[in-house]
N, C-alpha and C positions, 0 to 999 in steps of 0.2 A: 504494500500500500504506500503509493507517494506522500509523502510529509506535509503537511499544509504549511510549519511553520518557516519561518522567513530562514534562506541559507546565505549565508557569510561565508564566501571563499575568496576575499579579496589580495590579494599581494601582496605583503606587507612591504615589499622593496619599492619605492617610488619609478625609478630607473636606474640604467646603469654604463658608467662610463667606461668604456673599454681601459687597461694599461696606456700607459705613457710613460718614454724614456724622461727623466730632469737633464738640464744643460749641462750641470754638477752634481757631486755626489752633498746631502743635508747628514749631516749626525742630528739627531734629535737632540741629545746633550746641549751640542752651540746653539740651535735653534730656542731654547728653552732659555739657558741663560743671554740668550738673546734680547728675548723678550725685555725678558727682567731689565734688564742692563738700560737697555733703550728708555723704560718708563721713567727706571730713576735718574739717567743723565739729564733726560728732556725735561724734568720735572723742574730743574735748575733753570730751564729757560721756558717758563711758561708763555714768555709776549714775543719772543723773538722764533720765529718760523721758520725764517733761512736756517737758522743754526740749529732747529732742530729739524729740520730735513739733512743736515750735512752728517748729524749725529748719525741719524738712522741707517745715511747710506756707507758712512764708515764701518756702522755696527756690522751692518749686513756684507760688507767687504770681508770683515774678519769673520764670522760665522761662516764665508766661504772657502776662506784659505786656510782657516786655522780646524778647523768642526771635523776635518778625513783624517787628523791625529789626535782627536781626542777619543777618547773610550765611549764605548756606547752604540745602540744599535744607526746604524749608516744605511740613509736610502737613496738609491740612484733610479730609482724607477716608482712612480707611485701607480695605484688601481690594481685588478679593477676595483672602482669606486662604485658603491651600490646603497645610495641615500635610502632609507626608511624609512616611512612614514612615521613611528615612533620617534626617530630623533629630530624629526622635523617639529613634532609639538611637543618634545623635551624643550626644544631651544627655543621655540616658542613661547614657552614658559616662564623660562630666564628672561625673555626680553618683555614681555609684555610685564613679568616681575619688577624689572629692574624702571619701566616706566611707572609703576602704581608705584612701588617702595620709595622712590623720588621724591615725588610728587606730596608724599607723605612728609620728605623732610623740606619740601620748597614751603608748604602750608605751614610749618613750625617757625619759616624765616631762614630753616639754617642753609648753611653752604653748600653747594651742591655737589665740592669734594668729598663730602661725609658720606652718601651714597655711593660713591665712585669706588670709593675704599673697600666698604660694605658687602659690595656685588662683588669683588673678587675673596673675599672671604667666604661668603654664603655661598659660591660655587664652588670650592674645595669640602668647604664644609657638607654640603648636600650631597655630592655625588659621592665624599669619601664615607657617610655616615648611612649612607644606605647600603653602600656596597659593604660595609661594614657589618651593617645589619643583617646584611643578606645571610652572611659568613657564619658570625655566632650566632641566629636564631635557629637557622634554619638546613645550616649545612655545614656544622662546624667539622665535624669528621672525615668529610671528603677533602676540605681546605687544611687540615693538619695533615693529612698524606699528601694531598698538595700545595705547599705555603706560597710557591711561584706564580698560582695561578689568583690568589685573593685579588689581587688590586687591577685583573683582567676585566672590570667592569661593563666594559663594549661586550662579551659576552653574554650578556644577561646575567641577571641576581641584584637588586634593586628592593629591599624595603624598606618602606614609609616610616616604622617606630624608628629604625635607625637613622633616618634621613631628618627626622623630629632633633633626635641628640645631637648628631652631626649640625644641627642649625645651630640648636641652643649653644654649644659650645662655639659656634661662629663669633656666634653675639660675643659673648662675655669675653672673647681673646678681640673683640672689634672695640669695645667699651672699655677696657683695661687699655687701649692706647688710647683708645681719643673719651677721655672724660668729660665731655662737653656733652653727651645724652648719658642717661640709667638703660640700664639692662632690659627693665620693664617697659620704658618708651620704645623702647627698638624693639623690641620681641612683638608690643602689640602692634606694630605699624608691619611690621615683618608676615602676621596674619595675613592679611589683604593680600598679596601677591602668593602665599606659598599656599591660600586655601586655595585661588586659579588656577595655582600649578597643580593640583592635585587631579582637578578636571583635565586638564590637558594631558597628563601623563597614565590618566585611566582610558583615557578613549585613544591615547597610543598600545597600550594594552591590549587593545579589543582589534587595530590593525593588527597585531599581533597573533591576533586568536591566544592568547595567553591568560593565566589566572580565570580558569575555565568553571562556570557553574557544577552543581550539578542535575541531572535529568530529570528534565520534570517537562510536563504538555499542556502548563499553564500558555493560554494562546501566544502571549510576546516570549514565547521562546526562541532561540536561535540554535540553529544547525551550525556548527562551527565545520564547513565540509573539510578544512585541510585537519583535523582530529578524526574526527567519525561522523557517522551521521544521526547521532544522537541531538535532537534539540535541548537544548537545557538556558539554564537560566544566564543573561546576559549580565553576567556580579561585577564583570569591570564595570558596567553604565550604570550599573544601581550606585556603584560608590562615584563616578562621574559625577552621574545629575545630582547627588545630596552634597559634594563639594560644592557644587556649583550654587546650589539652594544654599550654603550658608557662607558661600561668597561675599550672594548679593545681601543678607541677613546681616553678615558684619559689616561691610559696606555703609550699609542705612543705619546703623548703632555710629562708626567714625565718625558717620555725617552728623548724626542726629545730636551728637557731641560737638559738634563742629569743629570735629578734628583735634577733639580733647577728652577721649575718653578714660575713663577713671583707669589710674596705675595699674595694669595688671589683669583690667577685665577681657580685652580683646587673648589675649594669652589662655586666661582661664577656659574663656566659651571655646578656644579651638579647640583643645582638650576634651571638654567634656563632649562638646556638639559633634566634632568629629570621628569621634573614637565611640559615641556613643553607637552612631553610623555604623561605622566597621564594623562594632560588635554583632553587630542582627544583623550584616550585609554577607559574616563571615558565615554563616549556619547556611546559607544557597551554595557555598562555595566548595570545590572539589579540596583534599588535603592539597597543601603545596610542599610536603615532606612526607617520604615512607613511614617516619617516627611516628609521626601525629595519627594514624592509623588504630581506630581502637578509644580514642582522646573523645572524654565530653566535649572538652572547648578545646581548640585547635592551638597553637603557637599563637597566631592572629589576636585572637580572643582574649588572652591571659597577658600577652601588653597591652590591649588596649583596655582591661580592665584597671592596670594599673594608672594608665592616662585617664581615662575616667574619675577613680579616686583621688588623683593629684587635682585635676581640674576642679572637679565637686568640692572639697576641702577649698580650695585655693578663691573660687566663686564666693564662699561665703566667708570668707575675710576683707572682701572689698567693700567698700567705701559707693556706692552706685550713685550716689548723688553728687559727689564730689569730685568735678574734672579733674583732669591731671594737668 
């Protein structure tokens, strides 16, 4: 008997660009401290442009000649190149992030170097702290027989409690230099863009066909065809549209503060509202580890219980009447 429900076999690779020889050989090494080197030279010559175009092209002279004797892996040929749909609203995330999170500190008056900072913090931080989480929640035993391959995160292994810690710890190593915001003003302004990104990186998920329901013939079920052809429940888009749903919900609280919400409270509700989410989202969801097999509550379930508690507790020590 044919399916009635809707089937999803879409691509997940956007397209793909054949190999191409480079003119020269890049170590990643000099590329890397290339980077680097360029932002802090240039950063001495904020108003002057010549000089920091001379900078950059001296940089990039020595990361040419100098990068094929330094240690490290050496590429003379890049592709093929095969964009994804997932990383396409990964980074989408980050940027559409990095303009709310701004916007957040242009509203405050402050400089709009202090976001600039930020964003390169909160990108190490995030992608290191999911990949992290991926690791010890949920696969610590495979990555102790293989410790070379943890930090392969292009791979896949991505989770969210992790990617929570990895922020928090962005903040407070971002705050510990530049004392001029608290912890709690930056964590709640940091809501708004990272509850967006969470929609965007659920419905990368779902190009994925990844973090797969389970079977059920409630009618909005989806046939995942590159898995099987079981319709089941679509748990990326259930946790999609409820990110999205308290997006717009913290959104209309910043505003409704005028951009002055009490210490702490945008923090607290992401916690609790989010994680409350996950909780009941995780019960549609297939295990995402052999371990958990046999488990009331899943891996999933038992941190974000604990996010829950921290949030609930943290909720009702605030001040609600009183902006920050």
């Amino acid at each position: 008997m044919q399916s009635t429900h809707w089937v999803w076999d879409g691509d997940p690779i956007m397209f793909t660009i054949p190999e191409f020889g480079l003119p020269f050989a890049i170590n990643l090494l000099a590329l890397v401290a290339g980077y680097f080197g360029y932002q802090y030279v240039s950063g001495k010559q904020k108003t002057d442009n010549g000089k920091r175009f001379l900078i950059g092209l001296g940089i990039a002279a020595a990361v040419a000649l100098v990068g094929p004797f330094l240690p490290g892996p050496v590429f003379e040929s890049v592709g093929p190149i095969s964009p994804r749909w997932y990383g396409l609203l990964f980074a989408l995330s980050f940027f559409l992030g990095y303009r709310i999170g701004a916007n957040t500190f242009k509203d405050a008056g402050l400089p709009m170097e202090l976001p600039d900072k930020l964003f390169l913090y909160l990108m190490v931080g995030t992608v290191l702290g999911a990949r992290l989480g991926h690791v010890i929640f949920y696969d610590l035993e495979y990555y102790l027989r293989h410790p070379e391959r943890i930090l392969m995160f292009w791979e896949g292994g991505l989770a969210s409690h992790g990617a929570v810690i990895g922020v928090t710890t962005s903040i407070w190593l971002f705050v510990k230099k530049h004392p001029k915001v608290s912890f709690l003003w930056v964590a709640d302004r940091m809501v708004l863009p990272f509850t967006l990104g969470g929609f965007f990186v659920r419905f990368g998920n779902f190009f994925n066909s990844e973090i797969l329901g389970k079977p059920t013939e409630l009618p909005w079920a989806v046939v995942f065809a590159r898995i099987d052809a079981l319709p089941r429940h679509p748990s990326m888009l259930y946790e999609a549209f409820w990110y999205l749903g308290a997006w717009i919900a913290f959104t209309w609280l910043y505003k409704k503060y005028e951009a002055r919400p009490p210490a702490g409270s945008l923090s607290a509700l992401f916690l609790l509202v989010l994680f409350v989410g996950r909780f009941l989202i995780e019960f549609t969801k297939e295990d995402q580890s052999a371990f958990e097999a046999g488990w009331v509550l899943n891996m999933g379930q038992i941190l974000s219980l604990v996010a829950i508690a921290v949030g609930g507790w943290w909720a009702t020590r605030i001040n609600w009447k009183q902006p920050a």
